[in-house]
N, C-alpha and C positions, 0 to 999 in steps of 0.2 A: 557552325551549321554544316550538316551535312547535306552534298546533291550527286543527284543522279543524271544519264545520258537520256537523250530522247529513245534510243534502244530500252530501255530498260522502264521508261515511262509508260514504254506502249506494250511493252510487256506486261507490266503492272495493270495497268489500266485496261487491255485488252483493245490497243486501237493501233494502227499500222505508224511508224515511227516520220514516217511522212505527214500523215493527220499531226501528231505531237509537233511536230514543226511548224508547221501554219499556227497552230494555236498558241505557241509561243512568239512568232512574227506575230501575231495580230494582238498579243497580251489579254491572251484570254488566260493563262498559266501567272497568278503571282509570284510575284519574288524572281522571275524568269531572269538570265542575265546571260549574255554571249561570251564566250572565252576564244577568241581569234575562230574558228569556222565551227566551234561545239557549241549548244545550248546547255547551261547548266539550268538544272530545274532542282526546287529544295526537296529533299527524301520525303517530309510530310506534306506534301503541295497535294490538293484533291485535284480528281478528274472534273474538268469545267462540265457543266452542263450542256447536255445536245441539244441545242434548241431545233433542231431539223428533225427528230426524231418527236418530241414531246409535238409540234407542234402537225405533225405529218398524223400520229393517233391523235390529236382534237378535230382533225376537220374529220378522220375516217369514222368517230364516236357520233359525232354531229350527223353524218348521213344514217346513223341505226335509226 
């Protein structure tokens, strides 16, 4: 299997490589696994879902 850096996640995914870290500390990223101070993440891993975003447009839907 091949993996990639949290650089190259956030690249991918289009989210600052700091967010990609949290979400791998918190194992919202499966198959995530530390290599001494790197996050490897697996090449076909999807982007987890935003819940702060999905749930931020239901309440502003909810006020129309």
């Amino acid at each position: 299997m091949d993996y990639i850096t949290t650089k190259e996640a956030a690249d991918k995914w289009g989210l600052t490589e700091r967010r990609v870290q949290v979400l791998c500390r918190q194992g919202k990223i499966s198959g995530v696994f530390r290599l001494g101070w790197a996050w490897a993440i697996p090449k076909d891993a999807s982007r987890p879902e935003d819940r702060r975003r999905t749930r931020y447009r239901k309440i502003q839907e909810e006020q129309r």
